[in-house]
C-alpha positions in Angstrom: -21.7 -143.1 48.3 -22.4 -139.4 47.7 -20.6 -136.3 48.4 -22.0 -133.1 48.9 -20.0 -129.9 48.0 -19.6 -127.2 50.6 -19.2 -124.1 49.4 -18.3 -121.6 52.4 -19.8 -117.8 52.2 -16.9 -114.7 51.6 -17.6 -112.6 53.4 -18.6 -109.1 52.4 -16.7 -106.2 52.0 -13.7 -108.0 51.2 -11.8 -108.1 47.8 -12.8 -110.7 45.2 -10.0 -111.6 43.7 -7.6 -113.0 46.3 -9.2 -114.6 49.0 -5.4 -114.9 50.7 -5.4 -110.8 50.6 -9.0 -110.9 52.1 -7.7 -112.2 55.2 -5.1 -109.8 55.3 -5.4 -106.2 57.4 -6.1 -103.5 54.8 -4.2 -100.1 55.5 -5.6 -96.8 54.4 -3.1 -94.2 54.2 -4.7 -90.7 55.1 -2.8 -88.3 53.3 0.0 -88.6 50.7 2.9 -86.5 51.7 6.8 -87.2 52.9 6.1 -89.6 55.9 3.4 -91.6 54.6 5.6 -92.7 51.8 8.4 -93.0 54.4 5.7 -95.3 56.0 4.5 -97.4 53.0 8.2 -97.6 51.2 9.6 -99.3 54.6 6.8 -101.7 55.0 6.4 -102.5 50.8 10.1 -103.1 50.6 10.7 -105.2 53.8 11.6 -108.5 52.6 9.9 -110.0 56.3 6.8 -108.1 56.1 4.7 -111.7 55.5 0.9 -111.7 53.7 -0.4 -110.4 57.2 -0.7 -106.3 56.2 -1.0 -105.0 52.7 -1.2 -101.5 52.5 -4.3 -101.3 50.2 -5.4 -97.8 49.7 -4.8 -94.2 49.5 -6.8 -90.5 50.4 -5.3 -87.2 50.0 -6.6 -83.4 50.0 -5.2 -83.2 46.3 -6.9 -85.7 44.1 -3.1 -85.7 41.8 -1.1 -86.6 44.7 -3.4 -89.6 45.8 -2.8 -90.8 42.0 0.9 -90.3 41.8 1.1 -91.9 45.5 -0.6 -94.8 44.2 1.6 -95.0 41.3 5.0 -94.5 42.5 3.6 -97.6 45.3 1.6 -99.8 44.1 -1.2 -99.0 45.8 -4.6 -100.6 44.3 -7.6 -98.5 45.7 -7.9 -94.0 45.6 -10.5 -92.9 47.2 -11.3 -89.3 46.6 -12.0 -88.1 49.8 -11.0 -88.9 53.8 -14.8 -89.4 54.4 -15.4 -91.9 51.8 -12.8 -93.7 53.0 -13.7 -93.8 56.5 -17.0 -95.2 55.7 -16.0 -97.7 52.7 -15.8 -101.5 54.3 -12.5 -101.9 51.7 -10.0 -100.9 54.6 -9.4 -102.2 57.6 -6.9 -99.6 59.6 -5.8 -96.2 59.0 -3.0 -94.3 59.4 -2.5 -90.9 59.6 0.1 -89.1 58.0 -1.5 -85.7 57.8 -0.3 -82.2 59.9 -1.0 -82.3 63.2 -4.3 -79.8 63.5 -5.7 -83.0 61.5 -4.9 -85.7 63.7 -7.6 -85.3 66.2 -10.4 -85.3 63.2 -9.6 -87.4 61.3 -9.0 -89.9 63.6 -12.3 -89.0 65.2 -13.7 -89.6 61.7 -12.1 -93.3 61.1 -12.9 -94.4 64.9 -16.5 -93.0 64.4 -17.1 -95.1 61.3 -15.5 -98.3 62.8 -11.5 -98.7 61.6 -8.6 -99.1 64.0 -6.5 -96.0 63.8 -2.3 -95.5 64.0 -1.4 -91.2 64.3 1.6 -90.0 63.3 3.0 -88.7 66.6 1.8 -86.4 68.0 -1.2 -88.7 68.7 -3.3 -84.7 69.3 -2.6 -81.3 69.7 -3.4 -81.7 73.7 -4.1 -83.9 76.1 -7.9 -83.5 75.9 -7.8 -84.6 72.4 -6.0 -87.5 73.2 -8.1 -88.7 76.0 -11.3 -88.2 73.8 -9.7 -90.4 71.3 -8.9 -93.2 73.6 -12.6 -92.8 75.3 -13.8 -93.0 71.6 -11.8 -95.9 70.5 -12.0 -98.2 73.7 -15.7 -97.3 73.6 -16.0 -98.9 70.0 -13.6 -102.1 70.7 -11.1 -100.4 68.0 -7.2 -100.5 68.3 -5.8 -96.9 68.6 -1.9 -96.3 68.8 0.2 -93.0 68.7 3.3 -93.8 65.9 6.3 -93.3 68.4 7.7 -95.7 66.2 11.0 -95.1 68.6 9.8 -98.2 70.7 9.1 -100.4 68.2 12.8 -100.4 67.0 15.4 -103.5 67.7 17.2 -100.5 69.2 15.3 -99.8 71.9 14.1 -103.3 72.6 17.5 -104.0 73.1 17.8 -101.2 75.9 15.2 -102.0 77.6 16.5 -105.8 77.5 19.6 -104.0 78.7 18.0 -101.5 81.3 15.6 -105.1 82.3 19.2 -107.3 82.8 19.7 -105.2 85.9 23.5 -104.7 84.2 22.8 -101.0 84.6 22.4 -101.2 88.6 19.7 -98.4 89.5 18.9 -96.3 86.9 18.9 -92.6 88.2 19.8 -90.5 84.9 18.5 -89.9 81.5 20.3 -87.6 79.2 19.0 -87.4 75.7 19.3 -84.4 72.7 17.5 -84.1 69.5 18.7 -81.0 67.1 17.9 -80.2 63.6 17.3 -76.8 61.9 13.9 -76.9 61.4 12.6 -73.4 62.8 12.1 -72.4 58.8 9.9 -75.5 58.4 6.1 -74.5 58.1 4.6 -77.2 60.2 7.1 -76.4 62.8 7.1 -72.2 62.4 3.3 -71.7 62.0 0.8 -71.4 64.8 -2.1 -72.7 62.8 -0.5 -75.6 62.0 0.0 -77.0 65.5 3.9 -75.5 65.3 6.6 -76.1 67.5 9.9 -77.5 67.8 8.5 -79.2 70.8 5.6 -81.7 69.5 8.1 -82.4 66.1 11.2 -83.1 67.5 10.6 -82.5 71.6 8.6 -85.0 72.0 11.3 -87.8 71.2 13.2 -86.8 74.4 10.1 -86.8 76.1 8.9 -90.3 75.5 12.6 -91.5 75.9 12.6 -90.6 79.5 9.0 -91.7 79.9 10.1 -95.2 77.9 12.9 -95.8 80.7 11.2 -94.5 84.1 8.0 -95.8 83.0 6.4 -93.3 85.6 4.8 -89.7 85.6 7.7 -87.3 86.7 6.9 -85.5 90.1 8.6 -82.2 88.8 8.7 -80.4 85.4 11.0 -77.3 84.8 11.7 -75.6 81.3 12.6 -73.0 79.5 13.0 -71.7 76.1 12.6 -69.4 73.4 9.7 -68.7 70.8 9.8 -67.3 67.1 7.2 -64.2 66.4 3.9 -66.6 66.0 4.7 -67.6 69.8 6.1 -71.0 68.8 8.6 -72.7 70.3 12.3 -72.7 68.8 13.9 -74.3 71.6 13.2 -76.1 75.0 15.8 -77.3 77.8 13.8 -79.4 80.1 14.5 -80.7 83.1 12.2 -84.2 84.7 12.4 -85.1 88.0 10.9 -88.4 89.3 10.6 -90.3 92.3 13.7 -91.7 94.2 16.0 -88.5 93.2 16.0 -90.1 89.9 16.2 -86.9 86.6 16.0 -86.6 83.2 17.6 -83.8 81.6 16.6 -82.9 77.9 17.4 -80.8 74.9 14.9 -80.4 72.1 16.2 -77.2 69.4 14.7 -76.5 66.5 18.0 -74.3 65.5 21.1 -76.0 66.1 22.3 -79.7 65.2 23.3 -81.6 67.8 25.0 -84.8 68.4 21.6 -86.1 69.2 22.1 -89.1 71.9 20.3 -90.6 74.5 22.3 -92.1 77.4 20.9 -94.2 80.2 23.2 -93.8 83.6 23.2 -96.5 86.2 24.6 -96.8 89.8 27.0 -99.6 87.9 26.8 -98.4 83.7 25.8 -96.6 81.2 24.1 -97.8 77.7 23.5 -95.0 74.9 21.4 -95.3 71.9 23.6 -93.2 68.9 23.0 -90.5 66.8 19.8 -90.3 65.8 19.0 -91.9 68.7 15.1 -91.6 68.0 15.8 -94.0 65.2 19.1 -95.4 66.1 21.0 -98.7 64.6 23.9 -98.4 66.8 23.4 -98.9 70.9 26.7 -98.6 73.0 25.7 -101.1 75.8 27.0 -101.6 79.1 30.0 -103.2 78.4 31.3 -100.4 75.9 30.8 -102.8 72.8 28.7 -101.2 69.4 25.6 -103.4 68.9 24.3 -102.9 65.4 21.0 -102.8 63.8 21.0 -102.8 59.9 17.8 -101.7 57.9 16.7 -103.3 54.8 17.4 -101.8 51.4 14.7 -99.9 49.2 14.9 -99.1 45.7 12.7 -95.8 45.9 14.4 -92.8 48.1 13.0 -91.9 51.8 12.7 -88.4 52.5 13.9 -88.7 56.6 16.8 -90.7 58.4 17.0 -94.5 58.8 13.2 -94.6 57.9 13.1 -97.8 56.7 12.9 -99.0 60.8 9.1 -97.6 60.3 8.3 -101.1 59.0 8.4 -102.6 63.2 5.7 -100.1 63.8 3.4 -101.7 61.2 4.7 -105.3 62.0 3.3 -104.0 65.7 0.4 -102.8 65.0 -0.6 -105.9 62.4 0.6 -108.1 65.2 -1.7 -106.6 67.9 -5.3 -106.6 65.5 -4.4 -109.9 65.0 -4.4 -110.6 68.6 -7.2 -108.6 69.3 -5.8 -105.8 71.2 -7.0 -102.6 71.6 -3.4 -101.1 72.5 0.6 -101.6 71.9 1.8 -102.7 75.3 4.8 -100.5 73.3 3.1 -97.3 73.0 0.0 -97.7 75.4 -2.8 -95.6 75.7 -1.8 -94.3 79.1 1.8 -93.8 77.6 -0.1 -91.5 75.1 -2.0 -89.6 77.7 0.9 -89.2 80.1 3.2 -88.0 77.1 0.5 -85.3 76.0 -0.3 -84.1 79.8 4.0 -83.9 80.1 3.4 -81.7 76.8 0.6 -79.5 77.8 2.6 -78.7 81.0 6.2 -78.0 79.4 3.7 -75.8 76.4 2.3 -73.8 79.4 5.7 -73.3 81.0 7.2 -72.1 77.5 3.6 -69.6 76.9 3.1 -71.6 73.8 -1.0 -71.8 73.3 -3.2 -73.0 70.3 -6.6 -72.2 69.8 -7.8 -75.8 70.5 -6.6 -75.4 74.2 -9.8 -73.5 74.9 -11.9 -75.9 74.2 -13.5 -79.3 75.2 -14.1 -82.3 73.9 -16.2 -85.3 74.3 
């Protein structure tokens, strides 16, 4: 009897030398500063992370910082500029790590030439850009997701679990703080760069009451103050939603705070600790500490607790693989309804950028 050989086609576009890392999503990290190798230090040093992602590649502005990124992480491909990387067939996804005036165009530019995209948060600088982003990206059967990695945490699944149990009774208060002195930062003191204590730290205690009411709020009132380029230093916002149910919120770019969230019920209370946008401690409703460790890393992080940035990759290499377009974590409607709460708190402060004037496909 005889045998014939099959020998299957690789398919193109695809590395040569491991066919096991062929089948694997390919990140391409679009710009080389502090929270992109927050992003790629969780995910490379996570002993669960599994042959699924690998992050493969690396673009910056500065042709020396690519290098060194891709040094200091073992990253195998530098491409030497965001365009060639958005139209080379070596990645699969990108995230974006670069200030937030980029976000919109770059994304634009990675959806355009056919890669699924994860933002830093926030996902645009308004909620035009957003939706054009989600038209764009639904239009070309691509995933897109906003990097509140908040709700990909253990933390918060474990609230909502909590919040879900119906321990709580009705939920009819959300009380939640974020503080830091940041007002000195550039990104966050500069106009041109999409500034703001609002869309760096704000928008934490925005999606938190969002992530529990799961609804639109009826009502928006806030107030603050802004440094000399018209950006916000400070915001105390107050959300109220349907049933008499309110959210009241602290975002200040001047002060630190004991930043909390707590979640009040007609029969408890659960609170995520400080930093509750990243927390590994949760009180829940029976007054007990619930604990979330992180994994270890050998190279330093430059923020808090960001080795928990690994779930977000785990959930966005867990939905591709599933063939989703969105998180059901961070939805596309969570996205829009997040930047619409922004553009309205932005208007009520008198904080405008340029890009507010204009439109977008």
């Amino acid at each position: 009897m005889t045998f014939a050989l099959l020998v299957l086609p690789v398919p193109s576009g695809r590395l040569d030398k491991d066919y096991g890392l062929k089948m694997a999503i390919r990140w391409g990290i679009v710009g080389a500063g502090k929270i992109s190798n927050d992003f790629v230090n969780a995910f490379n040093s996570y002993p669960g992370k599994g042959k699924d992602n690998v992050m493969y590649a690396i673009a910056a502005r500065n042709p020396e910082n690519a290098k060194k990124f891709a040094k200091t992480h073992n990253i195998q491909r530098i491409f030497n500029s965001y365009l060639e990387m958005a139209k080379s067939q070596d990645i699969d996804i990108a995230y974006i790590g670069t200030l937030n005036p980029q976000h919109y165009e770059l994304a634009r530019l990675f959806l355009e030439n056919g890669k699924h995209v994860l933002v830093e948060k926030p996902l645009s600088l308004n909620s035009k850009q957003v939706k054009s982003l989600i038209s764009l990206a639904r239009s070309k059967k691509l995933f897109l997701m906003e990097a509140i990695w908040s709700r990909c945490l253990p933390s918060f699944i474990a609230l909502e679990k909590e919040i879900n149990s119906g321990k709580l009774g009705d939920v009819l208060f959300v009380e939640a703080n974020f503080g830091i002195p940041i007002t000195m930062v550039e990104r966050v003191r500069k106009r041109d760069l999409g500034g703001g204590a609002l869309l760096d730290i704000g928008l934490y205690v925005l999606q938190f009451a969002q992530f529990v009411f799961k609804e639109e709020p009826i009502k928006v009132v806030s107030s603050g103050e802004l440094n000399e380029e018209g950006m916000d230093l400070a915001a105390t916002i107050i959300l109220e939603y349907s049933g008499g149910r309110r959210a009241v919120l602290t975002a200040n770019g001047r002060l630190q705070l004991d930043n909390r969230a707590t979640v009040y019920g007609t029969k408890g209370r659960v609170t995520l600790k400080d930093p509750f946008h990243c927390s590994i401690e949760m009180i829940n409703s029976e007054g007990k500490t619930e604990r979330f460790p992180l994994h270890d890393s050998d190279l330093p992080y430059y923020f808090v607790n960001s080795a928990a940035l690994v779930y977000e990759a785990l959930e966005v290499g867990r939905c591709i693989k599933n063939g989703l377009l969105e998180s059901p974590r961070m939805s596309h409607n969570d996205s829009l309804s997040l930047a619409k709460l922004e553009d309205t708190i932005r208007q009520q402060l008198g904080v405008h950028y340029d890009v507010d004037d204009l439109e977008y496909p």
